[in-house]
C-alpha positions as CSV (number, residue, x, y, z in Angstrom):
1,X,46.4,-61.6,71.2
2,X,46.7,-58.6,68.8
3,X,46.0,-54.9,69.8
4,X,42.4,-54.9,67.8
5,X,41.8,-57.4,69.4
6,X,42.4,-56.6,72.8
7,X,40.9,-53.4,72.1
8,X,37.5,-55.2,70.7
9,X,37.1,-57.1,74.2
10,X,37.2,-53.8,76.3
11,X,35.3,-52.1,74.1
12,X,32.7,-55.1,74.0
13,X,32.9,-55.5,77.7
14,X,32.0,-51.4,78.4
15,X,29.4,-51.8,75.5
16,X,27.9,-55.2,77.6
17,X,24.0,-56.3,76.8
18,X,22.7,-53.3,75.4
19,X,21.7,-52.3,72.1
20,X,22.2,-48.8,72.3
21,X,24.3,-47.2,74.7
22,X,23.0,-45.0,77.0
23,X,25.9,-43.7,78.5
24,X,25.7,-41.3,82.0
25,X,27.3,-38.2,81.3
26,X,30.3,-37.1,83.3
27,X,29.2,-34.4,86.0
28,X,31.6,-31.9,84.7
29,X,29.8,-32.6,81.1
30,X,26.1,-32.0,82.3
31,X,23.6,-29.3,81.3
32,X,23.2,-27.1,78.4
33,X,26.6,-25.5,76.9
34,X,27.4,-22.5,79.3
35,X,27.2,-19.6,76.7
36,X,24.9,-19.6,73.3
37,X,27.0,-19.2,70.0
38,X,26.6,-16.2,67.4
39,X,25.6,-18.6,64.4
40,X,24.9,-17.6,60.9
41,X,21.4,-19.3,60.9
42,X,18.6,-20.0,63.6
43,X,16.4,-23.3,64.1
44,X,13.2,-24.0,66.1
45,X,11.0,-27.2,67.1
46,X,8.8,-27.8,64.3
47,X,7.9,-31.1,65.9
48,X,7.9,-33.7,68.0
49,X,7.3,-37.3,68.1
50,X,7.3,-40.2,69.7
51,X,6.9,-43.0,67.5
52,X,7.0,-46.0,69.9
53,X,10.0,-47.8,68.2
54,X,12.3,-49.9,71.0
55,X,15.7,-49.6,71.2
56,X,15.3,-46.5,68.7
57,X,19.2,-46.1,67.4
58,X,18.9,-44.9,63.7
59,X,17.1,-42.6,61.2
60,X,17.0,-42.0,57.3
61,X,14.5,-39.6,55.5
62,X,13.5,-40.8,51.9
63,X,13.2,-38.4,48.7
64,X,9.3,-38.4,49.5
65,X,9.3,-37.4,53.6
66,X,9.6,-41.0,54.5
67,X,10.8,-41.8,57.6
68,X,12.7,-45.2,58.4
69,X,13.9,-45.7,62.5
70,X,16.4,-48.8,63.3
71,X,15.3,-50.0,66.3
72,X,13.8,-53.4,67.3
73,X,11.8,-55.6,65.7
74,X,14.0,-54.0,63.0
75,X,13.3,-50.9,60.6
76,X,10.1,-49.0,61.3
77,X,8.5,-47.0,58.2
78,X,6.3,-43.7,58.6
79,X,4.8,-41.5,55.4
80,X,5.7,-37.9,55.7
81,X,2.6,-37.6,58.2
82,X,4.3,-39.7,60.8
83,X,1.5,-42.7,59.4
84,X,3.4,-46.3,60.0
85,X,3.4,-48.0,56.4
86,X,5.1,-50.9,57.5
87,X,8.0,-52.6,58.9
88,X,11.6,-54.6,57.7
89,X,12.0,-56.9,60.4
90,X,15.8,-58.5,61.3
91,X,16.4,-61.3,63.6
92,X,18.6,-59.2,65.5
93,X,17.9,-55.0,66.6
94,X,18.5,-52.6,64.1
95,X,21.6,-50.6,64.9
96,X,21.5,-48.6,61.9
97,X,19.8,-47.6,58.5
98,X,20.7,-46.0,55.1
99,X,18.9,-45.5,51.1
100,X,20.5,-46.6,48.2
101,X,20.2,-44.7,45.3
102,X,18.1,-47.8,43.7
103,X,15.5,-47.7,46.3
104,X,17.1,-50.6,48.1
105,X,17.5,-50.0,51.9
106,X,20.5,-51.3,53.8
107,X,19.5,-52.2,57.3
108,X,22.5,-53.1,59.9
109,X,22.5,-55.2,62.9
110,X,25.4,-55.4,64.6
111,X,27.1,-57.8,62.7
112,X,25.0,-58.3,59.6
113,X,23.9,-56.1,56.8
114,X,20.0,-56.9,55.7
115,X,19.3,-55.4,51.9
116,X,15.5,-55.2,50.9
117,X,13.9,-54.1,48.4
118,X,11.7,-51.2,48.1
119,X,8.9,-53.3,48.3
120,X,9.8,-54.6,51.5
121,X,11.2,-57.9,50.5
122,X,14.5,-59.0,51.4
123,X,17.2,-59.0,48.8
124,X,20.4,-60.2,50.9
125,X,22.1,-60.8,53.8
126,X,25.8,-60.7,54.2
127,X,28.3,-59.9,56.8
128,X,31.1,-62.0,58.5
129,X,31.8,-61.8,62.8
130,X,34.8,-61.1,63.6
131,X,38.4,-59.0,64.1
132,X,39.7,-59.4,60.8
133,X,39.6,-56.7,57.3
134,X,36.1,-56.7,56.4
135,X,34.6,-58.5,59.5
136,X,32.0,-56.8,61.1
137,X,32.1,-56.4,65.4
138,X,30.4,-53.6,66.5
139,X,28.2,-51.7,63.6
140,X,26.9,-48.2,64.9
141,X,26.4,-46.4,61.3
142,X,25.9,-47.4,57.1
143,X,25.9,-45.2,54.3
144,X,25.0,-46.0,50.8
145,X,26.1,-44.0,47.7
146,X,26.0,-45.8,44.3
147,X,27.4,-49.2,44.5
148,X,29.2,-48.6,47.7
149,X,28.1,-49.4,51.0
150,X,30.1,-48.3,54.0
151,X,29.8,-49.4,57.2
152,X,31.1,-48.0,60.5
153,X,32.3,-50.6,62.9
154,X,32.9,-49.2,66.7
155,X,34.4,-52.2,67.4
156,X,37.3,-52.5,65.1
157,X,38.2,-49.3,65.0
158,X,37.2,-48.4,61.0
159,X,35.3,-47.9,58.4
160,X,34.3,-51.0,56.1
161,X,34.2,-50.0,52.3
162,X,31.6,-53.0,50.8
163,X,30.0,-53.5,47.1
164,X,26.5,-53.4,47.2
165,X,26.4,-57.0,46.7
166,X,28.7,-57.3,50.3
167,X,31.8,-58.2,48.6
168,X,34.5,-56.4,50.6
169,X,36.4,-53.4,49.1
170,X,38.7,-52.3,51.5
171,X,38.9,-50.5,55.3
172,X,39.2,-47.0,55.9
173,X,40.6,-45.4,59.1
174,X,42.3,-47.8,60.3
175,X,45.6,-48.1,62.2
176,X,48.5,-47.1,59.6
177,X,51.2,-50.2,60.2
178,X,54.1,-48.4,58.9
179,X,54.3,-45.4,60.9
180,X,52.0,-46.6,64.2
181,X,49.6,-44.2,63.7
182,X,46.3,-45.0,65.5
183,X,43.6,-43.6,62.7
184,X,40.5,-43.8,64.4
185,X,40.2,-43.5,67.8
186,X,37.5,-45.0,69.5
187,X,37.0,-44.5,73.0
188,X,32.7,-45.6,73.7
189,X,31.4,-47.1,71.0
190,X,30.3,-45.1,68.8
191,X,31.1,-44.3,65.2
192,X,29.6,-42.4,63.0
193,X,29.9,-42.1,58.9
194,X,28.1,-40.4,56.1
195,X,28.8,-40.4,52.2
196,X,29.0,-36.6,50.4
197,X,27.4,-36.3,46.5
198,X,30.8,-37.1,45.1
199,X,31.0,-40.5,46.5
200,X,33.8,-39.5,49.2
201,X,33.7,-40.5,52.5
202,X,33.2,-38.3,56.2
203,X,34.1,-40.1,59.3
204,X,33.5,-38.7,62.9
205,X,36.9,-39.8,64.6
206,X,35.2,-39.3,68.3
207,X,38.7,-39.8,70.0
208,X,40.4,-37.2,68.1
209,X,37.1,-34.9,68.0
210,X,37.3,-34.0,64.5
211,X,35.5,-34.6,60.7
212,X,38.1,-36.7,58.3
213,X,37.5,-36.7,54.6
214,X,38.7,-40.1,52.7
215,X,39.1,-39.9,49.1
216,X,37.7,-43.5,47.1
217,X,41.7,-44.8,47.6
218,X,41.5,-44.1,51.1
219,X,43.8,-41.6,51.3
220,X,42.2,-38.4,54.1
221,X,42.5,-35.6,52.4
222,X,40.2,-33.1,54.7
223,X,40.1,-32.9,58.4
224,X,38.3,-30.2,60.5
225,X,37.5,-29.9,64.3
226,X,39.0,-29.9,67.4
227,X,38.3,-30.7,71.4
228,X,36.6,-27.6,73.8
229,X,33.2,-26.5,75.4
230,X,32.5,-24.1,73.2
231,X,29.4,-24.4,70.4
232,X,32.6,-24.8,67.5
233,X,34.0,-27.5,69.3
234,X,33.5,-31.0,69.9
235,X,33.2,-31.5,73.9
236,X,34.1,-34.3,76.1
237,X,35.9,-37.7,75.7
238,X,34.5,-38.4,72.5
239,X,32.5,-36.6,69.7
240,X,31.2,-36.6,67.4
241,X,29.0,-39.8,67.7
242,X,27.3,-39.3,64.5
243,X,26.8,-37.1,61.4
244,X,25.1,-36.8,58.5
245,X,25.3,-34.5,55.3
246,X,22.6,-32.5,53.8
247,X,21.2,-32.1,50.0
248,X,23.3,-28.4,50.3
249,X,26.8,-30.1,51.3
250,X,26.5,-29.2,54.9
251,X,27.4,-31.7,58.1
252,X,24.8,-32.4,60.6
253,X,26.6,-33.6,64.0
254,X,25.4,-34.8,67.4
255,X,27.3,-35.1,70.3
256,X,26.6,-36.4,73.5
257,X,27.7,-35.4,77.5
258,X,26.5,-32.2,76.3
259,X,24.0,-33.5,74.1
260,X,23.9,-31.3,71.5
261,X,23.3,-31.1,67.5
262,X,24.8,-28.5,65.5
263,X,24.8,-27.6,61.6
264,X,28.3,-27.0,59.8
265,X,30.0,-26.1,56.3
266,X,32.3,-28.4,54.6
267,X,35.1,-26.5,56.3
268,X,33.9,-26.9,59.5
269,X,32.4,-23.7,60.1
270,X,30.1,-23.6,62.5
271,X,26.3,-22.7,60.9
272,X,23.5,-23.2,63.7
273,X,22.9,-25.3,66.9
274,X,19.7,-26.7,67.4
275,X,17.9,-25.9,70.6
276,X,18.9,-28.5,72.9
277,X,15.6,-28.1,75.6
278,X,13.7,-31.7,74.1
279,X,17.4,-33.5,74.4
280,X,17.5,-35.5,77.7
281,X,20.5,-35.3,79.7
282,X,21.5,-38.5,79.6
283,X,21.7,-38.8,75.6
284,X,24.7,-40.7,74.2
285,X,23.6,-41.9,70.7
286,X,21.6,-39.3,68.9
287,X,21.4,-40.3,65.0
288,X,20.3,-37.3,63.0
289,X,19.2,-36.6,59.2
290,X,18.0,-34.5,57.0
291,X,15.2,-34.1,54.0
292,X,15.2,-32.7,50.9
293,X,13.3,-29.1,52.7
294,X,16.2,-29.1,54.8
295,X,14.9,-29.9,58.3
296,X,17.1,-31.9,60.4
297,X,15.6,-34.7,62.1
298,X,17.3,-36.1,66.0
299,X,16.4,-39.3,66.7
300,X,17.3,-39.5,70.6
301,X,17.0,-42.8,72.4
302,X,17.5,-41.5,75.5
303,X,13.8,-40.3,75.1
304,X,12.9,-42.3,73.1
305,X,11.6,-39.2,70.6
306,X,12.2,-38.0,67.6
307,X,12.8,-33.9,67.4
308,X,12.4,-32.1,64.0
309,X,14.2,-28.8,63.5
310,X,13.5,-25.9,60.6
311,X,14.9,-22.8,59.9
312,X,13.5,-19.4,61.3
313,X,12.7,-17.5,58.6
314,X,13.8,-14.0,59.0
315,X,11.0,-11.4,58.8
């Protein structure tokens, strides 16, 4: 047996049944973070829903205020009033979402990645089970940018680079077999990805509790974050658990034991943290996103409510 996949069966066997985790915290890693960070910029509650989507585990916002949530039977759509327009329904619970550029919308099941159309209808299916480059074992994220599709896959350990059309570009992150190194380290299963304006792409490597910057070849060529209890630090076994980027370049993270969502630069400087009061304690795969206004949207499955942050204007 190889070491990914030994490492896929313990993952898989901690993971068991469920679709998303909901992991206990670790006592030492309850409540809120013991002091409140000096940050830059201040949010506030602008509101909250709860939009009665099972197994809630993913969220995009479209160019319009539309809101898609992975869950089960699927993808759920709302208008910008929080109206449900519809749904994209997959044999299997939705683990993840992401837009493409051409309106098409890249819905991920565990194992398989569903493409439909704008319109709804279902373009494609593709995705192989299994251990191997380009197999797919335990999806927790998808991005889009372009014709590139990358997929986050807990379960082997990296980052799946994809054509739009599913044929299989490479793997990102994973270990390096010349000098041993580990790349992503993957402790719970989660994994979280996003794509920046440029096309390049930002991996949350939860083990090593930093942000990694790949270039199109592969290559990292940016890392930032480190491992503490402090608000400018990524707490616990294993954060971040997901990320996103917004339309001004910044990182949205979440992290969970202390379950907490912060907003930082490209360099990794700290911006805001979002009031943590609405997060249960027992969140462990918050997905967050952001619109075009610049709110920053915290789909928590723990609660199974979606929290909606703005800035405080300054008077």
């Amino acid at each position: 047996m190889n070491l990914r996949a030994a490492g896929l069966i313990i993952l898989l066997v901690a993971v068991g049944a469920a679709g998303c985790s909901h992991e206990r915290p670790a006592p030492a890693a309850q409540g809120r973070s013991a002091a409140k960070a000096r940050t830059p910029l201040g949010y506030r509650i602008a509101r909250i829903v709860e939009p009665k989507v099972e197994k809630l585990c993913g969220i995009a916002v479209d160019e319009r205020g539309g809101i898609y949530l992975a869950g089960r039977p699927g993808v759920v759509i709302f208008d910008a009033a929080w109206q449900r327009q519809g749904e994209l329904r997959t044999p299997q619970p939705a683990a993840a979402v992401a837009l493409g550029e051409d309106g098409k919308i890249f819905v991920a099941e565990r194992q398989k990645i569903h493409v439909f159309e704008r319109n709804g209808r279902e373009a494609a299916a593709w995705g192989t089970p299994g251990a191997g480059s380009g197999q797919l074992s335990y999806v927790t994220a998808v991005a889009a940018s372009g014709t590139d599709v990358w997929v986050a896959d807990a379960g082997n350990r990296v980052v799946h680079r994809f054509a739009a059309t599913g044929d299989f570009i490479d793997d990102f992150g994973g270990r390096d077999p010349v000098t041993g190194a580990p790349g992503i380290v993957c402790p719970s299963p989660f994994l979280g990805c996003a794509v920046a304006a440029d096309g390049t792409l930002w991996v949350g490597n939860p083990g090593k509790w930093r942000v990694e910057n790949y270039d199109l070849n592969g290559k990292m060529v940016e890392v930032w974050g480190r491992n503490g209890l402090s608000a400018e630090t990524f707490a616990g076994c294993c954060n971040p658990v997901t990320l996103a980027v917004t339309a001004e370049g910044n990182f949205i993270t979440a992290e969970k034991g202390l379950a907490r969502v912060k907003l930082l630069d490209r360099t990794g400087k700290l911006l805001a943290v979002m009031p943590g009061d609405e997060f249960s304690i027992q969140s462990s795969g918050m997905t967050v996103a952001a619109d075009k206004a610049g709110r920053i949207y915290v789909a928590d499955p723990a609660s199974d409510k979606v929290v909606i942050f703005e800035l405080e204007r300054k008077q």
